[in-house]
SEZABA-727832 format. One record per residue (C-alpha): residue number from 1; x, y, z. Coordinates in nm, 3 decimals. Layout:
BEGIN
PT  papa       c1       c2       c3
PT   NUM        X        Y        Z
...
This chain:
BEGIN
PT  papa       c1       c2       c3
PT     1   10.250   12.537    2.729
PT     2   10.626   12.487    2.859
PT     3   10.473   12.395    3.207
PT     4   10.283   12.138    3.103
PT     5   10.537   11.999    2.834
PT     6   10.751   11.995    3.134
PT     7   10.524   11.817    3.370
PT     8   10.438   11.572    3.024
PT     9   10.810   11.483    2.983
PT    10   10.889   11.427    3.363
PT    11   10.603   11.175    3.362
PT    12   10.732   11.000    3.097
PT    13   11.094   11.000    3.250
PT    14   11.238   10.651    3.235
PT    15   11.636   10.588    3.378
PT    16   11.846   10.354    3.215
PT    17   12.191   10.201    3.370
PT    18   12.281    9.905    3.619
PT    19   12.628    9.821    3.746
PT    20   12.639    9.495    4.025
PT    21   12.633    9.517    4.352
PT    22   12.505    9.211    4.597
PT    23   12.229    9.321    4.781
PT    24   12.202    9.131    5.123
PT    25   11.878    9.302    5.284
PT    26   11.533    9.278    5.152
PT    27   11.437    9.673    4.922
PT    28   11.198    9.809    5.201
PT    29   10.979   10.089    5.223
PT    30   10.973   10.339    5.473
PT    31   10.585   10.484    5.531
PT    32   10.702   10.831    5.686
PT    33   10.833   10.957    5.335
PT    34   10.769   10.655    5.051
PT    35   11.111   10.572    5.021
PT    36   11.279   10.275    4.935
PT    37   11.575   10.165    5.109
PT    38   11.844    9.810    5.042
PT    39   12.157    9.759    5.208
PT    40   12.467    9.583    4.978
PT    41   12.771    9.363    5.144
PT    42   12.972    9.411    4.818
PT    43   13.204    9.629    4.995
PT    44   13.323    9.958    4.838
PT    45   13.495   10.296    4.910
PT    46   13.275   10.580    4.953
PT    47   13.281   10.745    4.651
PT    48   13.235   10.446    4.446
PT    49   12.924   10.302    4.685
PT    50   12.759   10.691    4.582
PT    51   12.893   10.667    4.234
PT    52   12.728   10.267    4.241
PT    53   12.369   10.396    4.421
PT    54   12.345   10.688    4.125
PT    55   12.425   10.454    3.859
PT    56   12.077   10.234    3.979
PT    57   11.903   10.586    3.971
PT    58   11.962   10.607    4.334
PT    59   12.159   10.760    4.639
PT    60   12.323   10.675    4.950
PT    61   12.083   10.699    5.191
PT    62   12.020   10.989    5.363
PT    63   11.858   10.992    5.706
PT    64   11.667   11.292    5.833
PT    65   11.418   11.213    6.146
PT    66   11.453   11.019    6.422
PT    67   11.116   10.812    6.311
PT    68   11.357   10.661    5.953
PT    69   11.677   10.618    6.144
PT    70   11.506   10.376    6.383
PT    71   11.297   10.220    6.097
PT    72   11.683   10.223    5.839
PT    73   11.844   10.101    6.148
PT    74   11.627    9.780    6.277
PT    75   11.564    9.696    5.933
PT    76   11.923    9.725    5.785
PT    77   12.168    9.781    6.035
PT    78   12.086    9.562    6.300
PT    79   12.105    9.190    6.090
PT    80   12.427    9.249    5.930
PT    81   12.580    8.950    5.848
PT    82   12.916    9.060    6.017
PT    83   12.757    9.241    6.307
PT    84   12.983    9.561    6.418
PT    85   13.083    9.639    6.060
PT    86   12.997   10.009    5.970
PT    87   12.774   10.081    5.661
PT    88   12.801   10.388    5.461
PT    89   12.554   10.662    5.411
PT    90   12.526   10.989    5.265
PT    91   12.688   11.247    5.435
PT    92   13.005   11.448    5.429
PT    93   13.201   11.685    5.557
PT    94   13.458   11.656    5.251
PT    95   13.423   12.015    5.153
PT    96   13.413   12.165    5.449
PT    97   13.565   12.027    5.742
PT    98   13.241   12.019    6.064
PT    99   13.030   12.100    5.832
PT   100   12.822   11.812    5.700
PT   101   12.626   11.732    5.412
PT   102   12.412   11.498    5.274
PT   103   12.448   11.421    4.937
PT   104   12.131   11.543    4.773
PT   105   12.134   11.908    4.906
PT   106   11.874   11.823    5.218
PT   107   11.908   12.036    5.477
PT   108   12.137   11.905    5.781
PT   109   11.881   11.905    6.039
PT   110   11.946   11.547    6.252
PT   111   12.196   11.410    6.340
PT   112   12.261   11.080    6.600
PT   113   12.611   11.090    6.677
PT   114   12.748   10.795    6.908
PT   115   12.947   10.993    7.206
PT   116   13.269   11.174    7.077
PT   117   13.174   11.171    6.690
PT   118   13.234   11.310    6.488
PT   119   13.636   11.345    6.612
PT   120   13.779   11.316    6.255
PT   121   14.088   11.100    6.317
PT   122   14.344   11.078    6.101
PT   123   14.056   11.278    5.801
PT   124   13.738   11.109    5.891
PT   125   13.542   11.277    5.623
PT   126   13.227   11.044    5.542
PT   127   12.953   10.914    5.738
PT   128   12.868   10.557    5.873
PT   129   12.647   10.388    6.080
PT   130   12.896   10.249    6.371
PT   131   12.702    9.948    6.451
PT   132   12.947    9.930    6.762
PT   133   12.798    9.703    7.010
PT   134   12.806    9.989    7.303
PT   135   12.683   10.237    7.076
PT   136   12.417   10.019    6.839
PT   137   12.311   10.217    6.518
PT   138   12.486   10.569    6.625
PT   139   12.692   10.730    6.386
PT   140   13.075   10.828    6.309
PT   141   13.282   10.921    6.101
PT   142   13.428   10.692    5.858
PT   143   13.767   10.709    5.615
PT   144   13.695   10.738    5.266
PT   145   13.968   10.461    5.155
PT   146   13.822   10.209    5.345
PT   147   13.572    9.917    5.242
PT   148   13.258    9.899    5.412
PT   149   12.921    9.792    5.346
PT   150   12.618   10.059    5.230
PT   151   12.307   10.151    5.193
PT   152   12.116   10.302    4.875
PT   153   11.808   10.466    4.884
PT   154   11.521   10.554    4.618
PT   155   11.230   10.827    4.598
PT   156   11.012   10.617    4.443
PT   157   10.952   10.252    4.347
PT   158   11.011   10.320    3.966
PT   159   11.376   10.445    3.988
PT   160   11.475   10.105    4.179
PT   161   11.380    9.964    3.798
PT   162   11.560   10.230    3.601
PT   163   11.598   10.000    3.275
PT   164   11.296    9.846    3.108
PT   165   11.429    9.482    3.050
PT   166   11.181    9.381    2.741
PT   167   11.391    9.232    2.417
PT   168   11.545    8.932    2.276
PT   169   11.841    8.797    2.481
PT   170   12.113    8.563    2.370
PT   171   12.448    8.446    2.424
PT   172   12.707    8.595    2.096
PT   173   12.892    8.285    2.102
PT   174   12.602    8.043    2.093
PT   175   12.391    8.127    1.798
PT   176   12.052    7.957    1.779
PT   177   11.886    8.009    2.108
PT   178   11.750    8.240    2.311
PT   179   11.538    8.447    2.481
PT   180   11.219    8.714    2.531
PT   181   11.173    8.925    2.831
PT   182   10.879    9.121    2.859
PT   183   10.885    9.328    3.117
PT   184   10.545    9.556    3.315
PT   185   10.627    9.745    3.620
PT   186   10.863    9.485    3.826
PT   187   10.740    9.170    3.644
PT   188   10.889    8.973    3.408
PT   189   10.829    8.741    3.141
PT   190   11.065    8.495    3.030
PT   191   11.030    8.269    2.732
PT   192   11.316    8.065    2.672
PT   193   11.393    7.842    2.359
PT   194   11.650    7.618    2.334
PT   195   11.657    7.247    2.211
PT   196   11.587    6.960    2.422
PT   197   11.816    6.634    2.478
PT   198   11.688    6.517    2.116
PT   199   11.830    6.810    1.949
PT   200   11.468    6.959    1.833
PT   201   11.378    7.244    1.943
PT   202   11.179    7.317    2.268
PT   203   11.098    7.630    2.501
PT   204   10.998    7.710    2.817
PT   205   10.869    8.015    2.996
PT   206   10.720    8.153    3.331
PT   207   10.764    8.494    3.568
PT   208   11.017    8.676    3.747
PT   209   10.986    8.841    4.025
PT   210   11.215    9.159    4.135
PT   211   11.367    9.030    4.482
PT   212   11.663    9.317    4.502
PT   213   11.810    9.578    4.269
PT   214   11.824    9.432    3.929
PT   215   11.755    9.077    4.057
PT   216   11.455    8.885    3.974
PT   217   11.345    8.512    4.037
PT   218   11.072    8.294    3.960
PT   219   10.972    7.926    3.868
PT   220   11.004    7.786    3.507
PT   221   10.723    7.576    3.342
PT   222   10.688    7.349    3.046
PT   223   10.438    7.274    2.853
PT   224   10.263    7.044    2.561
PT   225    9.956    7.150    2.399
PT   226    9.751    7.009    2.047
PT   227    9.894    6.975    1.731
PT   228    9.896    7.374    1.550
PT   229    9.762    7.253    1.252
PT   230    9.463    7.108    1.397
PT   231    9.142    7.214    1.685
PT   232    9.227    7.364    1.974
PT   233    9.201    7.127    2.234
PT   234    9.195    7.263    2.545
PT   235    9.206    6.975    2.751
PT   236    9.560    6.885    2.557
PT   237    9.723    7.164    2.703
PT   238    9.957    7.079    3.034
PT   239   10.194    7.263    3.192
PT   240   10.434    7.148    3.468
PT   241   10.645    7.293    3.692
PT   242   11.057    7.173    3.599
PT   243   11.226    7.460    3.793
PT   244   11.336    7.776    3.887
PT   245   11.505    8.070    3.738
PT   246   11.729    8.366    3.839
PT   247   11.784    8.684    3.613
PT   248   12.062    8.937    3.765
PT   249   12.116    9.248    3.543
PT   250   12.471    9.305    3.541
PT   251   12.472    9.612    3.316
PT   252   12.166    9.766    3.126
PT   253   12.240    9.559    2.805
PT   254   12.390    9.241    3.038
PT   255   12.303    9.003    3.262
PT   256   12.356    8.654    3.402
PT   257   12.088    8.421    3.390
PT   258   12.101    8.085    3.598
PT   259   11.790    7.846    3.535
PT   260   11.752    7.422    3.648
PT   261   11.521    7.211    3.389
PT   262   11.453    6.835    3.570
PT   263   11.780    6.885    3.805
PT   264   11.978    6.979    3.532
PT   265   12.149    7.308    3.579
PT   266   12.256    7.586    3.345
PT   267   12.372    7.918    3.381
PT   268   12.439    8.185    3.107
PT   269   12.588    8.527    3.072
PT   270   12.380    8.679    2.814
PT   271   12.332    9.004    2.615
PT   272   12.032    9.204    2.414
PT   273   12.070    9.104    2.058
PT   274   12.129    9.351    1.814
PT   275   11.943    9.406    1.529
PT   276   11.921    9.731    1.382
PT   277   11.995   10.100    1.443
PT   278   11.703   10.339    1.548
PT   279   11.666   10.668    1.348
PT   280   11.720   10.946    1.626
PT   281   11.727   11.212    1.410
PT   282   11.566   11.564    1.519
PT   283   11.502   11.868    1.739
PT   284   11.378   11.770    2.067
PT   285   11.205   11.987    2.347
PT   286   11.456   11.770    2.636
PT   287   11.447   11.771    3.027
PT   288   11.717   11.653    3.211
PT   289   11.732   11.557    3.546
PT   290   12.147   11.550    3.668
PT   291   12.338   11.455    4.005
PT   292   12.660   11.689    3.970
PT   293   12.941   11.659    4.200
PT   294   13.311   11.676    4.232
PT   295   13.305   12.047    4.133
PT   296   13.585   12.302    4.204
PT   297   13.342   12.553    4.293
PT   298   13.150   12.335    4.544
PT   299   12.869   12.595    4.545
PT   300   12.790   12.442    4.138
PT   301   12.744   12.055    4.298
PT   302   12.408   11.947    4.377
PT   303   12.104   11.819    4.198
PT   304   11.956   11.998    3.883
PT   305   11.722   12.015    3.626
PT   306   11.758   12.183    3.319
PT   307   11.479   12.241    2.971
PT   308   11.648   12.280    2.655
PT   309   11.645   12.171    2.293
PT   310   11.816   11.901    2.177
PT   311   11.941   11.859    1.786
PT   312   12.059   11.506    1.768
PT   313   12.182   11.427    1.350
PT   314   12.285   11.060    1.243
PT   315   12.399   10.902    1.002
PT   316   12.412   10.536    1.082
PT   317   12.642   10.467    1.379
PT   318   12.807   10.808    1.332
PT   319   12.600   11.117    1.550
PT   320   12.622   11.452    1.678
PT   321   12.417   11.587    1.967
PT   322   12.373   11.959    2.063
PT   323   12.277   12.068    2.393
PT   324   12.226   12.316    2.650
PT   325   12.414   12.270    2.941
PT   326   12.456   12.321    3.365
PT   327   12.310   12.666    3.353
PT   328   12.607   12.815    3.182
PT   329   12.574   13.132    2.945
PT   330   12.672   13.143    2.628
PT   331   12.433   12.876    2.346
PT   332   12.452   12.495    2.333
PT   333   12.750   12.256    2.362
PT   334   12.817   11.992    2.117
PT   335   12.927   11.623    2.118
PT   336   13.040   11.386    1.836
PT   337   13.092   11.028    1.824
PT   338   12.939   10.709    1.752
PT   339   12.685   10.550    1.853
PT   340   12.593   10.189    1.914
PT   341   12.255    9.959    1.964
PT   342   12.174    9.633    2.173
PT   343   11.849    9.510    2.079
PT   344   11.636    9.825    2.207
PT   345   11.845    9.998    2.388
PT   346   12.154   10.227    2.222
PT   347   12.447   10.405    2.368
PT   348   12.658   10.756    2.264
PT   349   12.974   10.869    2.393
PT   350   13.191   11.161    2.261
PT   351   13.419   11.458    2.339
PT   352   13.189   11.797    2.376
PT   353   13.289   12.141    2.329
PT   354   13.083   12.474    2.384
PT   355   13.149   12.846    2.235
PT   356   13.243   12.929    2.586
PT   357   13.550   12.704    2.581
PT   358   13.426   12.444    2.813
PT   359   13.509   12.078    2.727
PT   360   13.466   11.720    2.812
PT   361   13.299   11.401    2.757
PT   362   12.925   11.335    2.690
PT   363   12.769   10.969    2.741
PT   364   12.409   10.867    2.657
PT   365   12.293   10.519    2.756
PT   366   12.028   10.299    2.769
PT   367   11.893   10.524    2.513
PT   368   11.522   10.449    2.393
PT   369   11.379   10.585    2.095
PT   370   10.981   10.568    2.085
PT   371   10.727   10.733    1.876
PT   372   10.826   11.072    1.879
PT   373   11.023   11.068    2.193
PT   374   11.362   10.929    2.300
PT   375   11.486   10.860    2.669
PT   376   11.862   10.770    2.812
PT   377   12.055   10.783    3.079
PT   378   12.297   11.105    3.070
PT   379   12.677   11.173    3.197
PT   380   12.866   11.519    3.184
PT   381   13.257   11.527    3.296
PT   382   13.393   11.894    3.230
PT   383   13.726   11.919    3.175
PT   384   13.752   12.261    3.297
PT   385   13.539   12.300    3.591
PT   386   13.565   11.856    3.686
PT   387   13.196   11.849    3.767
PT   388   13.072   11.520    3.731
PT   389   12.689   11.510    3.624
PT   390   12.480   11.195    3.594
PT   391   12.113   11.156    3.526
PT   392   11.859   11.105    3.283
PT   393   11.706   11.299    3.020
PT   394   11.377   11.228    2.793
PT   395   11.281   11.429    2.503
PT   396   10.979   11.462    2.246
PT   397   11.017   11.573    1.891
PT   398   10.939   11.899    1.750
PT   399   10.680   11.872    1.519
């Protein structure tokens, strides 16, 4: 019974969280493993280009056979826009010095150094892609503090989505129009309403398209159909094509949204819109699926997944949640503090403490509450042992 309520809940696993980044490669797919792969010119120190790829339910990329280094290369590398650059990937040798790393745990078992790399000059601790001109696509070692291009990569085609878009949007500061997105697999409705040069009100709609993490585009359509009160004509209906859209998610609950109507341009940061509080309470049978790093016992960093029960208790915006936690002795942890709602998706963030006399801070996000079930995004920082653990975690009710 726990084996297959453990294979149920990783099936229904849904990740929730977006930060911005510019992606400046198309997302391709890489047929020897399935993988997804998109390379970003916002230009960012190490840490925060891995801390970025986790927070889209990613990782730097890692790059294991000969066969996906030639494929990341050509298709990533080689048409930088400022050719020679280097571009980040997932390896280290942070923790122990010669001794790489990648990220995820895989084993170390390729490797395309350019000649004399790695030399670590001056604490070269991270890996890059050289892109030097004699040495095309070979790799060196990189400084940690220095801004450079990078590459994320996903397992599969669902974590490159990992927040489900579908609510009412608006703008707080400019009541009275709006929004719906309705969002299935990487599609994405759009129905706007606003009001027209006359002042009544008027909508239009049409699909996105995802072109690059958390980016989607599309053309926008208006239409004029027979009077509601009346027989459907059909022949009354037309639609016409006025322009084109852009959505960017900018956080889970954010985004900017840029859209032209007849030439005329407009371009809107916009938000869910909140309207009421889901009831989380209950005992949940919970997996979680975490990213921990930044350890002081390096041995505890790494990727893990953990089955536990969950108590979560509300009252309003005020909640407790109970836990187990990173395969640590000793009951559950818990964390209380209050909790928040954007349209469908909520957030929690508190201080935690366990019997044990560990301590820290607990975030949920992008938290979904369905029928029975609840899903979020997760973060763990200990204050005693400074792992840092991000993930996602889905739960169904106990009956």
């Amino acid at each position: 019974m726990i084996t297959g309520l453990r294979t149920f809940l990783l099936l229904l696993f849904i990740a929730f969280t977006w930060q911005t980044a510019h992606a400046d490669s198309p997302l391709v797919q890489y047929p020897g493993n399935g993988h997804y792969y998109q390379r970003f010119d916002t230009f960012k120190y190490w840490t925060d280009a891995r801390d970025y790829c986790q927070s889209v339910n990613g990782h730097l990329a890692t790059i294991t056979s000969r066969s996906e280094d030639d494929f990341v290369n050509q298709n990533l590398v080689q048409n930088l826009a400022q050719p020679g650059a280097p571009v980040l990937l997932g390896g280290t040798d942070r923790i122990s010095e010669g001794t790489w790393q990648w990220i995820t745990g895989e084993a170390w078992s390729y490797a395309d150094w350019a000649p004399g790399q790695p030399d670590n000059n001056n604490e070269q601790d991270y890996l890059a892609y050289w892109n030097n001109p004699t040495y095309p696509g070979q790799w060196d070692d990189s400084y940690g503090g220095v801004l450079l291009p990078f590459i994320c990569e996903w397992n599969w085609l669902t974590d490159v989505w990992p927040t489900d878009l579908t609510d009412i949007w608006w703008n707080p500061n400019e009541a009275g129009w709006g929004m719906n997105l309705v969002q299935t697999g990487s599609f994405v409705y759009v129905t706007i309403y606003v009001y027209g040069a006359d002042g009544k009100p008027t909508w239009f709609g049409g699909g996105l398209d995802k072109t690059g993490a958390g980016t989607l585009t599309g053309k926008l359509y208006a239409a004029t159909g027979p009077y509601f009160g009346g027989p459907f004509d059909p022949n009354a209906w037309v639609v016409r094509e006025v322009g084109t859209m852009t959505f960017v998610a900018t956080t889970g609950d954010t985004g900017q949204f840029t859209y032209s109507v007849d030439g005329v341009p407009v371009n809107k940061a916009v938000q869910r819109q909140p309207l009421t509080l889901d009831n989380y309470n209950g005992t949940y049978e919970s997996i979680e699926i975490l990213h921990v790093t930044d350890c002081s016992n390096p041995a505890a960093n790494g990727d893990d997944t953990n089955q536990h029960t969950v108590l979560i208790t509300q009252n309003g915006s005020a909640m407790a949640v109970t836990f187990g936690t990173l395969g640590l002795p000793g009951g559950s942890c818990t964390a209380t503090g209050t909790y928040s709602q954007l349209g469908r998706m909520g957030q929690f963030v508190g201080p935690y403490a366990c019997p044990w006399g560990e301590t820290g801070v607990y975030a949920l996000s992008q938290m979904n509450h369905d029928y029975r079930q609840f899903s979020a995004r997760i973060s763990k920082n200990s204050a005693n042992t400074g792992c840092k653990a991000v993930g996602q975690t889905t739960g169904l009710i106990e009956y």
